[in-house]
C-alpha positions as CSV (number, residue, x, y, z in Angstrom):
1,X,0.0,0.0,0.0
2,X,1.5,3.4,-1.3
3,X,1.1,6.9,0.1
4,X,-0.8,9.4,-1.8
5,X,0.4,13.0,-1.6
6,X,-2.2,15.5,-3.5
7,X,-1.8,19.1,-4.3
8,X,-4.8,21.1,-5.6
9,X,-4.3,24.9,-7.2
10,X,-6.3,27.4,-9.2
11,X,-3.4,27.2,-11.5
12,X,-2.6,24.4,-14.2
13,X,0.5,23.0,-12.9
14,X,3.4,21.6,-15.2
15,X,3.8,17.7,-15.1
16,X,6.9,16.0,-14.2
17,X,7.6,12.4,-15.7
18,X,8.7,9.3,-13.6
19,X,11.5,8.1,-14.7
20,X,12.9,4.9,-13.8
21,X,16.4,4.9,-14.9
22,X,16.4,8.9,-12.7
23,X,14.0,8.3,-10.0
24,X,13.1,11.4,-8.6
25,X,10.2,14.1,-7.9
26,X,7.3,13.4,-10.1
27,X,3.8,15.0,-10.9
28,X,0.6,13.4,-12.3
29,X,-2.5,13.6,-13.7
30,X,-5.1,12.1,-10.8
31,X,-5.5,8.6,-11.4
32,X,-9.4,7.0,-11.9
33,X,-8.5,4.8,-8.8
34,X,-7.5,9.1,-6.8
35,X,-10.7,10.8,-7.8
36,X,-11.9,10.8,-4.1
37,X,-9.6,13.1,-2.9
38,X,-11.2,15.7,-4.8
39,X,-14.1,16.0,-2.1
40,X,-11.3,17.3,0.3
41,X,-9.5,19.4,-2.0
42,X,-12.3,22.1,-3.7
43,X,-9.5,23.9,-5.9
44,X,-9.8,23.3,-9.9
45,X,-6.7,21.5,-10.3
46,X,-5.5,18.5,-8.8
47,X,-2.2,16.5,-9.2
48,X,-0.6,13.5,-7.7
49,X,3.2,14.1,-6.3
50,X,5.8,11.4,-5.9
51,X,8.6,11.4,-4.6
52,X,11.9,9.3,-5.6
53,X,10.2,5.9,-4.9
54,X,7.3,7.4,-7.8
55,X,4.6,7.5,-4.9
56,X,4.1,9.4,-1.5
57,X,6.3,6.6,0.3
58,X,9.5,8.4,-0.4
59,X,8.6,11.4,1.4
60,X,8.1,9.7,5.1
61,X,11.4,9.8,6.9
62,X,11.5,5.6,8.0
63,X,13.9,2.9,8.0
64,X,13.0,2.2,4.0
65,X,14.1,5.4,2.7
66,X,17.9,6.7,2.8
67,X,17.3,9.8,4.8
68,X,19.6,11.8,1.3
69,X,17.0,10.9,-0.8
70,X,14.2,11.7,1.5
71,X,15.8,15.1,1.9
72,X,16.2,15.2,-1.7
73,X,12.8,14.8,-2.5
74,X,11.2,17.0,0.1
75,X,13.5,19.7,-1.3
76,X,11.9,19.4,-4.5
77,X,8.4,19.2,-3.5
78,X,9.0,22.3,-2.0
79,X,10.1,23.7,-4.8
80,X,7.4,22.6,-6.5
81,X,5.2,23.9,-4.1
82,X,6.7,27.3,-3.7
83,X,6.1,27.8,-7.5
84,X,2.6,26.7,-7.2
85,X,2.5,29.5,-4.6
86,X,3.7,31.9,-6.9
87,X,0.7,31.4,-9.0
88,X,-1.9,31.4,-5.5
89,X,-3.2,29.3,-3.2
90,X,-2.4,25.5,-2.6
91,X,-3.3,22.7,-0.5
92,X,-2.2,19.1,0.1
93,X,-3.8,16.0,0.9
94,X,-2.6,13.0,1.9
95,X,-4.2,9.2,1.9
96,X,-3.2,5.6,1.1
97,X,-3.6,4.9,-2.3
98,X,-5.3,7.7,-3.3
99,X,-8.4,6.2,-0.7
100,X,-10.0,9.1,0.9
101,X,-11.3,8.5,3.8
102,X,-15.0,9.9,5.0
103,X,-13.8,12.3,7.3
104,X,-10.6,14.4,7.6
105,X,-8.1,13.1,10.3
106,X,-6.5,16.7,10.8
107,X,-6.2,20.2,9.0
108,X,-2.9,22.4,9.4
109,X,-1.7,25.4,8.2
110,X,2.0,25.2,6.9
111,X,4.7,27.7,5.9
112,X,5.8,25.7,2.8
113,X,9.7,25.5,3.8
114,X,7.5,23.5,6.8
115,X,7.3,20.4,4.2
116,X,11.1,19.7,4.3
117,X,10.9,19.3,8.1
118,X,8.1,18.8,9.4
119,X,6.2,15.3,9.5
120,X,2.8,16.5,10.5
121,X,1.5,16.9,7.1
122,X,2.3,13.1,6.1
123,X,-0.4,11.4,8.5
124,X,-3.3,10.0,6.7
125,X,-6.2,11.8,6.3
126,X,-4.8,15.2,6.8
127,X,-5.3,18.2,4.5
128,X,-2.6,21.4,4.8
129,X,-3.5,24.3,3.4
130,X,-0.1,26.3,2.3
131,X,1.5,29.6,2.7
132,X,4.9,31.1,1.3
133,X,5.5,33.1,4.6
């Protein structure tokens, strides 16, 4: 079972291929199997992030990920993120397997640097609405 990690904008965001001979950050289209999501996350566009491992997995600090390339991925989502910013607001969402679950778990408020740090945002069920500052 894989970690979803959703990010809804007003903005069209650009894609970003997996690639399996470079894994790294990656950006999607919503899968069929992810459309739930969308009843937490009310902005027009919606994408699926990955991290190096091509799902959300990568992004949890654990004994299954090299803590460089967790590092290294976090540093691009927020990247990502701070350029989604740029355009206006952003939220993220996170579920296994893109399987939303009937109610929230938790709601935060993050400073986007927050994302390379914190681990709040990663639990299940919990929905983080984004700020540059």
């Amino acid at each position: 079972m894989c970690l979803g990690v959703f990010l809804a904008s007003d903005s069209e965001l650009p894609l970003i291929d997996w690639k399996v001979e470079q894994p790294g950050f990656n950006v999607s289209e919503l899968l069929p199997s992810e459309e739930s999501v969308r009843k937490f996350l009310q902005r027009r566009h919606v994408y699926a992030l990955g991290s190096h491992t091509h799902c959300g997995c990568g992004f949890q600090r654990n004994e299954d990920n090299d803590p460089a390339d967790v590092m290294q991925s976090r540093r691009a989502l927020n990247s990502y993120v701070t350029a989604a910013l740029n355009r206006g607001p952003a939220d993220l969402f996170v579920c296994w397997n893109g399987e939303a679950p009937d109610v929230l778990e938790g709601e935060l408020t993050l400073v986007v640097e927050d994302l390379t740090l914190d681990e709040e945002w990663l639990v299940e069920g919990t929905l983080t609405h984004l700020s540059l500052t």
